[in-house]
N, C-alpha and C positions, 0 to 999 in steps of 0.2 A: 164239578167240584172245585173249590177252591183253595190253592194251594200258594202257600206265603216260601218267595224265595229271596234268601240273601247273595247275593256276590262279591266276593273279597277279591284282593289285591286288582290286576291288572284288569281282571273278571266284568269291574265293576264298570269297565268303556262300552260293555254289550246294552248298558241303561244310561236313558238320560241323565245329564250329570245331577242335574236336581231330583234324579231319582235317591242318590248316594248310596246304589248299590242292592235296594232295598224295593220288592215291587209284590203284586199278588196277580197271580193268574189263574185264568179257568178252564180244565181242562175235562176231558170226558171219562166218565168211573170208566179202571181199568186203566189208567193212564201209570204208565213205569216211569223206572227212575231214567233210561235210555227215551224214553219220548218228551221227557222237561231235556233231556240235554240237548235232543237236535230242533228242540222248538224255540229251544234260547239260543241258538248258534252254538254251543260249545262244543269243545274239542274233544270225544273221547275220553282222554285223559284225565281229564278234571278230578278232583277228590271230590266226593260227594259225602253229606251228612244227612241224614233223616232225622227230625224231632234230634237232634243234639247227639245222633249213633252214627259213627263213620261205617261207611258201605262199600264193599267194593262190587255187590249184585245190582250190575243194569237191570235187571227184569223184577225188582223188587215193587209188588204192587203197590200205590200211592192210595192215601185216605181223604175225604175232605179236612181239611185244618191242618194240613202234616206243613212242615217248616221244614224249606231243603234249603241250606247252604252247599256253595261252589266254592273250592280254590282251586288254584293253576299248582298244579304236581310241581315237588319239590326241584331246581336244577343245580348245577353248578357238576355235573357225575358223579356224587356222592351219593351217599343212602340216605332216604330224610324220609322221617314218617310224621303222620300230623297226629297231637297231643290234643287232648281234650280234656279240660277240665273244668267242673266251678270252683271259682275262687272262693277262699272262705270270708264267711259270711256278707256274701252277695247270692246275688241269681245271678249274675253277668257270667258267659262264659268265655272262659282265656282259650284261646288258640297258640298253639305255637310249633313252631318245627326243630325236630331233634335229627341232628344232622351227623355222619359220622362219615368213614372213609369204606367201612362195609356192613351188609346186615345183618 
C-alpha cells in the first residue's frame, strides 16, 4: 500500500532536502503507525497525524492513501500540545503549539 508522509520542522533532515519534507512510501497491508516510525528512522516520540487526526496509538492500523504527518514533540519543559485546524476558507491546514507552564 501506499502511504503519502509529511515531515515537519527539524523531522524534515531524515529526507533529501529536495524532498522538502514531503515523500510516499510502500509499505505491506497491516503496516501500523509504529512500523512508518522505525522505518523512517524516527524517534518514538514524534507527534504523529493520520489523514489530518492527531494519534497517540502506535498500533493504529494504516490504509492505502492515508497521509501521516511527523513532528518533533514540543520542548523547552513546558506543556505544549499540537493544534489543528483548517483555516477558514481554505483547505490548507494550520498547525501550531500551545504552550503553557502546566497541563
Amino acid at each position: 500500500m501506499e502511504l503519502k508522509i509529511t515531515l515537519h520542522g527539524v523531522l524534515r533532515e531524515k529526507l533529501p532536502a529536495e524532498a522538502r519534507g514531503k515523500t510516499c512510501i510502500s509499505m505491506p497491508e497491516g503496516t501500523t503507525i509504529a512500523d512508518v516510525i522505525g522505518y523512517l528512522g524516527l524517534s518514538d516520540a514524534v507527534v504523529a497525524s493520520v489523514n489530518d487526526v492527531l494519534t497517540r496509538d502506535r498500533g493504529t492500523r494504516l490504509k492505502d492513501g492515508d497521509a501521516l504527518r511527523f513532528f518533533r514533540p514540543g520542548a523547552g519543559g513546558g506543556y505544549c500540545k499540537l493544534v489543528v485546524g483548517r483555516l477558514a476558507e481554505s483547505t490548507a491546514i494550520q498547525y501550531s503549539a500551545v504552550c503553557s507552564s502546566k497541563p
